[in-house]
N, C-alpha and C positions, 0 to 999 in steps of 0.2 A: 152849644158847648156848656159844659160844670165847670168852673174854677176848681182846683186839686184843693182848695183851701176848704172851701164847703161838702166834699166830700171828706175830707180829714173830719170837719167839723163833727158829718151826721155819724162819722166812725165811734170819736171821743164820747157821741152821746147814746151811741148804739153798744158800748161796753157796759155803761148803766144799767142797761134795758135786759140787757142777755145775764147779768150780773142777778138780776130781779126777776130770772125766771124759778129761781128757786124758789120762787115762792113768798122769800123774804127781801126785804126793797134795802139795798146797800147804800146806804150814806156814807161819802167820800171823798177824794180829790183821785185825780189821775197823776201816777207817780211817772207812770214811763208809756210813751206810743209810739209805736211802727207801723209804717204803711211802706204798702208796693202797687205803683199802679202797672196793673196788671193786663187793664185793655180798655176799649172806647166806652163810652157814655154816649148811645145814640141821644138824639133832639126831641123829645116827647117820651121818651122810654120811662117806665117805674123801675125807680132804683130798690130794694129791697136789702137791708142787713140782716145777717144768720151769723149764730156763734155757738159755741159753746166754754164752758168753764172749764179751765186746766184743771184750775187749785183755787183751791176757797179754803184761807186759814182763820186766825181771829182776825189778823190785822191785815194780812195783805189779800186779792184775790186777784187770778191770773187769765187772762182768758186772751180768746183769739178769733176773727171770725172774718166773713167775707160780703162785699156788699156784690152785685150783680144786677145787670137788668136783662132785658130778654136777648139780647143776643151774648150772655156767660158775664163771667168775675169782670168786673171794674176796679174794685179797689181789695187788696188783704191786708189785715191790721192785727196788733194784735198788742195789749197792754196791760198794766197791772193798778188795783184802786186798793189808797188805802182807806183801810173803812178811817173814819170818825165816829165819836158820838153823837147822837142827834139829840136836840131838844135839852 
């Protein structure tokens, strides 16, 4: 079994990740997160996160996305990061 906590967790960090497929890497915090769990987390199974971007503005970006292992969806999320400055 997953704790829903560590799945939320790899969600929160899997918005980053999908946020940085444009190419350019978004420095930020996370303003707002929803999840639904949606079905089982087999014992050995690779969990895998997929998303894509709603909206990408200056400061906010909006996205949504689904983690899954091989027996379909586990968890669907979906949140918004606002950039910061870096450096």
């Amino acid at each position: 079994m997953i704790h829903g906590g560590t799945l939320m967790t790899f969600a929160d960090y899997a918005l980053f990740m999908i946020a940085g497929q444009s190419g350019e890497m978004v420095h930020g915090v996370t303003v707002t997160f929803n999840s639904e769990f949606v079905g089982p987390a087999r014992p050995g199974e690779l969990l895998t996160a997929r998303g894509e971007i709603v909206r990408a503005g200056k400061s906010l970006v909006f996205l949504r996305g689904l983690i899954s292992g091989e027996a379909g969806a586990v968890l669907a999320f979906s949140g918004t990061i606002k950039r910061v400055r870096h450096g």
